[in-house]
C-alpha positions in Angstrom: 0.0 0.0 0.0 1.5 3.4 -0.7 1.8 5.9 1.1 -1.2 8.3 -0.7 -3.6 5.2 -0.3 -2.2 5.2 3.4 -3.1 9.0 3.6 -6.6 8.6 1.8 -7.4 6.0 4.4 -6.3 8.6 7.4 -8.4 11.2 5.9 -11.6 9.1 5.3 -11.9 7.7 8.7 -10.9 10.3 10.4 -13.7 12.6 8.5 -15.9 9.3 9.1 -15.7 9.7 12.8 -15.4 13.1 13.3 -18.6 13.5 11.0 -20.3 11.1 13.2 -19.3 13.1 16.6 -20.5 16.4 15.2 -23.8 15.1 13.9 -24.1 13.5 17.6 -23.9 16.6 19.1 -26.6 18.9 16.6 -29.2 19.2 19.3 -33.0 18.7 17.6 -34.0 21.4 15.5 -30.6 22.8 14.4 -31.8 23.7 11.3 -34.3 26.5 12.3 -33.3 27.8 15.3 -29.2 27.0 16.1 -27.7 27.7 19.3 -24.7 30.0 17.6 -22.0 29.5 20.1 -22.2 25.5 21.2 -22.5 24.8 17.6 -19.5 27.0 16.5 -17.7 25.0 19.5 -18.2 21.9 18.7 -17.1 22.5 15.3 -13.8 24.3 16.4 -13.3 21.3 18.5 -13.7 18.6 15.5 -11.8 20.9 13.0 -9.0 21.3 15.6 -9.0 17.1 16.2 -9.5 16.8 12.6 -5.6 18.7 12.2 -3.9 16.8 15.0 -4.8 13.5 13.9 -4.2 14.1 10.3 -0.6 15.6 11.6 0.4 13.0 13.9 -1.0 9.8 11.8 1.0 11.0 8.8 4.1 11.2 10.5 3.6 7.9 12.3 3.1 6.9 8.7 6.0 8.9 7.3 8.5 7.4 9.6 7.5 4.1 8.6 8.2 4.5 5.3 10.5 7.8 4.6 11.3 7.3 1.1 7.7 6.7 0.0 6.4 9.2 2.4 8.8 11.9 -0.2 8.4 10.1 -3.2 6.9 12.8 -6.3 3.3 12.0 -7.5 3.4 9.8 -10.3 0.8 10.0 -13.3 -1.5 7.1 -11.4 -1.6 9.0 -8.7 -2.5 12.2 -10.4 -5.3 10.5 -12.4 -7.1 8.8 -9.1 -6.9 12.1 -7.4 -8.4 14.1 -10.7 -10.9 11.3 -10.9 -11.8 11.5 -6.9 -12.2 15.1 -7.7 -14.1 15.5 -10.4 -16.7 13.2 -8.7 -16.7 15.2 -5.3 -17.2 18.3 -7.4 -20.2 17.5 -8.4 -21.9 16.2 -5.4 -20.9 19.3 -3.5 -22.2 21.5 -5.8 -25.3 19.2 -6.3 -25.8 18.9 -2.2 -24.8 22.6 -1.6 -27.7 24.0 -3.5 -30.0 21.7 -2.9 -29.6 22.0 0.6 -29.6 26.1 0.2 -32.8 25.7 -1.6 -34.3 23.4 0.7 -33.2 24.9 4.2 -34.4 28.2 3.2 -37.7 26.6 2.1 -38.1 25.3 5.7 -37.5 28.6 7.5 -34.1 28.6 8.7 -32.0 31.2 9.3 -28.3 32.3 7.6 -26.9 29.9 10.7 -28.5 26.9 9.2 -27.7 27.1 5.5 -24.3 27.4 6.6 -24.3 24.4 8.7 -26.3 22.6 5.5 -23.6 24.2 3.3 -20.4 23.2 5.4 -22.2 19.6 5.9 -22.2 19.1 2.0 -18.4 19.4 1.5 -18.2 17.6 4.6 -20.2 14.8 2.7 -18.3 15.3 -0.6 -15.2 15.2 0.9 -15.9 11.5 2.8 -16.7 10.8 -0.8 -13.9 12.1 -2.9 -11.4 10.1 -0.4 -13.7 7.0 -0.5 -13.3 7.5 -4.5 -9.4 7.7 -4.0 -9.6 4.5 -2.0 -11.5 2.5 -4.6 -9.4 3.6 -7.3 -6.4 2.8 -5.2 -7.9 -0.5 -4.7 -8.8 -1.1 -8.1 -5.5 -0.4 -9.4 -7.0 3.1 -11.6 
């Protein structure tokens, strides 16, 4: 496994969890009435674990294998991560406005479209790594 596909899987399960803890912690009705400040805290707190386990499993990962950790992109790689891409691209912009159009349709308030907005490229991005993965996997 190199170490891109290595660094794909970090990504995707850490965004995977951390995902999952944020969505635990929307208290009901987020979308139309938000409490500003716990919901700005708990995402300060998952973007802030998101960057110390990205930093500290790469290295783990980078000491394991130095010269693979430094190695250049090569073409492969360039074409699974154009691919993975592409494909997020269009699911966030897809999920972004339909959210926009849908949240405002239900009431809510600047606070919730961004929430919906910031949830959509959380969503394409668990997808664009899961596409990196597969293509890894199947050798793209």
């Amino acid at each position: 496994m190199s170490f891109r596909e290595k660094s794909a899987w970090i990504t995707l399960i850490t965004l995977i969890v951390l995902t999952l803890f944020y969505m635990t912690h929307l208290p009901p009705a987020w979308l139309l009435d938000p409490p500003h400040g716990f919901l700005l805290h708990v995402l300060a707190i998952g973007v802030a674990a998101f960057v110390v386990i990205e930093i500290v499993a790469h290295v783990i990962v980078a000491i394991r294998a130095p010269r693979d950790a430094q190695a250049p992109r090569d073409e492969r790689e360039r074409l699974i991560a154009l691919k993975a891409t592409s494909i997020a691209a269009y699911v966030y912009a897809f999920l972004s406005l339909g959210s926009v159009f849908t949240v405002i349709h239900l009431g809510a308030n600047e606070n919730g479209v961004f929430y919906c907005v910031f949830l959509s490229f959380i969503f394409a991005e668990i997808l664009n790594y899961t596409a990196r993965v597969v293509y890894y996997r199947r050798g793209v």
